[in-house]
PLY file of the C-alpha trace (Angstrom):
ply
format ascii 1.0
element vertex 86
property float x
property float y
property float z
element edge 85
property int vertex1
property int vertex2
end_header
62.19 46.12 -9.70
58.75 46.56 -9.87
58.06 44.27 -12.41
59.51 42.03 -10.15
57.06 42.63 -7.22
53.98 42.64 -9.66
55.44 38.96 -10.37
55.52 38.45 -6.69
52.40 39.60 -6.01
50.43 37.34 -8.68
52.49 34.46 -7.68
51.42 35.05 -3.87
47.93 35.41 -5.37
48.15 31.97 -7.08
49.73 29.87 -3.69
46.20 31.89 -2.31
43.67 30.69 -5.35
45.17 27.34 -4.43
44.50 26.74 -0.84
41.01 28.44 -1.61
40.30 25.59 -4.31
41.65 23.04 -2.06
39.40 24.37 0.82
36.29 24.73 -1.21
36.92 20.87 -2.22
37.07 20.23 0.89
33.54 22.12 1.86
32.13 20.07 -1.14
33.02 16.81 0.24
32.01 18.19 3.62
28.56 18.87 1.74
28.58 15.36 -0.38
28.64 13.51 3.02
26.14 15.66 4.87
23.39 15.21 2.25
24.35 11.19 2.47
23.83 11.40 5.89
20.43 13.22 5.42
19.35 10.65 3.15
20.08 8.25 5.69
18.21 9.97 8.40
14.96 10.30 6.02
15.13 7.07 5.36
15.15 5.73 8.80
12.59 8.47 9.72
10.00 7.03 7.58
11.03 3.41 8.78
10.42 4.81 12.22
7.17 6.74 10.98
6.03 3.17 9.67
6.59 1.35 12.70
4.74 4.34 14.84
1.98 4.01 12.27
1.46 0.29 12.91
1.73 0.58 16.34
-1.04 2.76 16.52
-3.29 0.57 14.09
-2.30 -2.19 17.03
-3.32 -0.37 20.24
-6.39 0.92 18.52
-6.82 -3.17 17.90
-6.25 -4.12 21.42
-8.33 -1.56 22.68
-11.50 -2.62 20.34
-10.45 -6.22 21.53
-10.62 -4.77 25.46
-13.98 -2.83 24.60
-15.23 -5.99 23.17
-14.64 -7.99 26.34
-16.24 -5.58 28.96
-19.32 -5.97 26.76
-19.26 -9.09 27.19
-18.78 -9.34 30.66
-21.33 -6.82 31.36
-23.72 -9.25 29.25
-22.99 -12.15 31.00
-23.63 -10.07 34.02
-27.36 -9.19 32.90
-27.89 -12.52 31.99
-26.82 -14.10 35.47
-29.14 -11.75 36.76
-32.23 -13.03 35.23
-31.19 -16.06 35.49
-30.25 -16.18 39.27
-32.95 -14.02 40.18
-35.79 -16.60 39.84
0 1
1 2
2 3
3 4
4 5
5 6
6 7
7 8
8 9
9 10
10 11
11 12
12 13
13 14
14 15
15 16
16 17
17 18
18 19
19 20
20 21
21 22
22 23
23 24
24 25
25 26
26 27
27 28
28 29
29 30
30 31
31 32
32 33
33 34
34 35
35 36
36 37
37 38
38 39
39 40
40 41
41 42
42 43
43 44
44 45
45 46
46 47
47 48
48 49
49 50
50 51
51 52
52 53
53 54
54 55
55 56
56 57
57 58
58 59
59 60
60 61
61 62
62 63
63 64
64 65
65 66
66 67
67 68
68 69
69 70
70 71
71 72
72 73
73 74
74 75
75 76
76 77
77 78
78 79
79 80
80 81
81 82
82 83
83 84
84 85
């Protein structure tokens, strides 16, 4: 009889080992498509950091463009001056 419970015991201990494999395949796979998903979001981070990066290079454009126009304008400005003034 109580060979017959060790038996049971072990085989209760197996059925457990089994759904604890099955469940840690299950994490893994869990795992395997979280770091795809990370990938994925680095990737399209840097495309984002990119397109951040060149927007900044074209505001700083626009506003050397804008800079360069008021000079102008106050140039003309002087120069209407003078030449108005006489």
């Amino acid at each position: 009889m109580e060979n017959g419970r060790v038996v049971e015991l072990l085989s209760d201990m197996l059925i457990e080992m089994r759904g604890m494999k099955e469940e840690q395949k299950e994490t893994n796979r869990r795992f395997e498509n979280l770091d795809h998903r990370v990938e994925r979001l680095e990737e399209q981070q840097a495309k984002t950091n990119l397109a951040l990066a060149e927007m900044r290079t074209s505001f700083m454009r626009v506003a050397d463009q804008l800079i360069h126009q008021s000079n102008f304008e106050q140039r003309i400005a002087k120069l209407e001056e003078v030449v108005f003034s006489k």
